[in-house]
N, C-alpha and C positions, 0 to 999 in steps of 0.2 A: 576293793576287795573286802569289804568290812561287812559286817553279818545283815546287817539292816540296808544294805543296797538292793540285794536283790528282793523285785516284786515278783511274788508269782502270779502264774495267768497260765492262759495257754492259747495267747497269738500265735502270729506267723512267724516271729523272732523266739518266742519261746522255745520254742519248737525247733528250731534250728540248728543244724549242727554246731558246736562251739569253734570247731574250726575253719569253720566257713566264713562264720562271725569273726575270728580273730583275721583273717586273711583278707575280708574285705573291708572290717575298719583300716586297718595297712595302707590297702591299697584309698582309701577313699583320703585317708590322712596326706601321705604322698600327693590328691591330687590336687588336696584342697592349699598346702603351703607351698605346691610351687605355681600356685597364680597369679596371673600377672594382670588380671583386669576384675574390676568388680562383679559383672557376669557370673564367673563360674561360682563365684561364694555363693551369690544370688541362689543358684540354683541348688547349690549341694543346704543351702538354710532351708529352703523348701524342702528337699529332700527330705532332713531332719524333722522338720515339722509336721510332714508327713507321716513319717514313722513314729514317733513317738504321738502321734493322736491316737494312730491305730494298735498301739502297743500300751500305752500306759492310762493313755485318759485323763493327764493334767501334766500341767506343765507349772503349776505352782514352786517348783526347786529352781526354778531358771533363774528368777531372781537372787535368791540364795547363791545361787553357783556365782553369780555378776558381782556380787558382795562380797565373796570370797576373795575373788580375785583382782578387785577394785584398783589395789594396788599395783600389783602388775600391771595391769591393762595400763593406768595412768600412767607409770614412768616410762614403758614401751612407749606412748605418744609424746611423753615431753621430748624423750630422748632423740628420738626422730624430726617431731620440732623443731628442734633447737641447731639439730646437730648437721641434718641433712641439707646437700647442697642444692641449689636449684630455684623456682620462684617463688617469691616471697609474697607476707601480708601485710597489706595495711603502708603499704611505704616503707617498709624496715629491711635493713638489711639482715638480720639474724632469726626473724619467724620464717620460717621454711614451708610454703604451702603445698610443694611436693613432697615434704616430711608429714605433713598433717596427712594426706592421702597415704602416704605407705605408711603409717604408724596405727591410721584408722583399720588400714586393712589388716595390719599383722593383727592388731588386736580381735577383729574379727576370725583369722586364719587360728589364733589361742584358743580362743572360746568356743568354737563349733570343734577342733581338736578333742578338747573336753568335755561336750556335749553329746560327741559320738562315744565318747570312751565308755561315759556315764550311761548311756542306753547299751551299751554292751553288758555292764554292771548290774542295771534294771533288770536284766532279761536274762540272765546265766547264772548257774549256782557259781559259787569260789570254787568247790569243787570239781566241778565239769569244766570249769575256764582253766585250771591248772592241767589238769588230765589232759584238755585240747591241744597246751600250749608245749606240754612235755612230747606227746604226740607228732606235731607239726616239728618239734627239732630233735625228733629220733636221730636222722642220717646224720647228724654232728657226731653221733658215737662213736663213726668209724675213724673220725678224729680223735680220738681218744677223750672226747668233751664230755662231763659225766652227768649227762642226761637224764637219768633216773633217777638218779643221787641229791641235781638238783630241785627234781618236781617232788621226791620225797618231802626235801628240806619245806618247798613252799606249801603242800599240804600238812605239815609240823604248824609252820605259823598261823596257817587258815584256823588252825585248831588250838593253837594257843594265843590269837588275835581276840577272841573278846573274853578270856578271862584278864589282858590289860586291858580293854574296855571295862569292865567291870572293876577291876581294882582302880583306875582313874576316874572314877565315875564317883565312888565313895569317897576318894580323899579329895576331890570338886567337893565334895557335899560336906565333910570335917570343917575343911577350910573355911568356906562362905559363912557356915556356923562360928566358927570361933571370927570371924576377921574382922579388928576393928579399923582399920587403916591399910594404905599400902605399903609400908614399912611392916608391921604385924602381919599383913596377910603374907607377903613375901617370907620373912621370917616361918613363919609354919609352914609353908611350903618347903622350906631348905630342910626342917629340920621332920618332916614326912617322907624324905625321899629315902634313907637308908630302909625304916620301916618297909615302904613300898618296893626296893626293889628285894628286900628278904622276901615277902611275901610272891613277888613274882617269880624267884628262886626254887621256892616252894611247891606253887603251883607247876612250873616246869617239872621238878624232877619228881613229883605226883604221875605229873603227863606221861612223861615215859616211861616210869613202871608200870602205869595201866594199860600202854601200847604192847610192851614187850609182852606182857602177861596175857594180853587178849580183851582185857575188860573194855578195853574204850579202842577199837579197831580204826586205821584210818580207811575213813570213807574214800570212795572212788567212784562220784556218782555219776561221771561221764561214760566211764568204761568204757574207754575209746582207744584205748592200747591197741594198735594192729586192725583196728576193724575199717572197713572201705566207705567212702563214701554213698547212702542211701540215692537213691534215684531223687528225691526232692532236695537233698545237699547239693548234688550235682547240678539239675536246671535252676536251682538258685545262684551256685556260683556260675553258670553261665551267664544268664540274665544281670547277675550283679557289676562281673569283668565287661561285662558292653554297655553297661549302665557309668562307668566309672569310663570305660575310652572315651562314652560322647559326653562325660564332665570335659576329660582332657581336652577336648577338640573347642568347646567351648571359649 
């Protein structure tokens, strides 16, 4: 949800309703962690690879995203490793080589999770993802769930998300300038954060006088409140729920 995910363009996902988008990453997420053979990853990675050639036009961040979550990914396979029961490597009683197979695969089921999430991210404003997603859980209201109340709140943060971008960004930049150590660099960090959160204070209660008053309106660039599905929403979410049943069948 941050300013700098989304690319614009105007593919066949560009274009796309946003809650089309949100219903069948769901359903693709659902089909992709309850699989139980290597297969169906196989094909939903193709999938992915797919889309995102015809949507973006690089796949440069892929590594990055693997970096990111290095961590994860590794302890997920130690822990499976080590822990799971079944046949073993190398003559040992406690390497688990049916751990090593479901640990390789969750980590695969993580990562394409987050690979789909992030082309929804590429391809949707913040704005139209929230409006979608307020949208999609209108009928909760007859629950008493306070549905409007909360896509308010999450287009408040959309709009107040990179002025902390930006004040984190200059006190990175103080920091590295003054820091001669990691004791000192730590140090100025502790003692930047009152500083920093006055100033986010600031800019908050900035924000919503300019709301209340009219000057800085919240945007609503989905404008999807109550409107129906277009005829290309529709044969897409068709084609996408038979596209996702013969993942399942897979």
């Amino acid at each position: 949800m941050t300013e700098s995910a989304y690319r614009p363009g105007n593919s066949f996902l560009h274009r796309l309703d946003s809650r089309v988008k949100l219903l069948l990453l769901l359903g693709l997420i659902v089909c992709m962690f309850s699989a139980s053979n290597p297969q169906r990853l196989f094909f939903i990675s193709c999938l992915w690879f797919t889309t995102a050639a015809a949507t973006i036009h690089g796949f440069q961040d892929i590594w990055r995203i693997i970096k990111m979550l290095r961590w994860l990914l590794f302890f997920t396979l130690i822990i499976h490793l080590f822990f799971t029961p079944g046949r073993t490597l190398f003559g040992t009683s406690w390497i688990s080589y049916d751990g090593l197979l479901r640990g390789l695969m969750i980590d695969v089921q993580l990562l394409l999770a987050v690979l789909f999430s992030l082309l929804l991210a590429w391809t949707t404003r913040p704005e139209t993802m929230a409006s979608g997603l307020t949208t999609l859980l209108a009928p909760l209201q007859r629950l008493r769930v306070p549905v409007k109340e909360a896509g308010g709140m999450l287009l408040l943060v959309l709009h107040f998300f990179p002025l902390i971008q930006k004040e984190v960004a200059l006190l990175k930049a103080d920091s590295k300038e003054e820091r001669a150590g990691v004791v000192s660099g730590f140090k100025g960090w502790l003692n930047n954060i009152e500083p920093l959160l006055n100033r986010l204070f600031d800019h908050a209660d900035q924000l919503a006088r300019d709301i209340v008053s009219g000057t800085e309106p919240l945007e609503d660039m989905g404008n999807q409140n109550g409107a129906v599905f277009d005829r290309h929403a529709l044969i897409t979410s068709i084609f996408g729920i038979l596209l996702i049943f013969i993942l399942w069948q897979v």
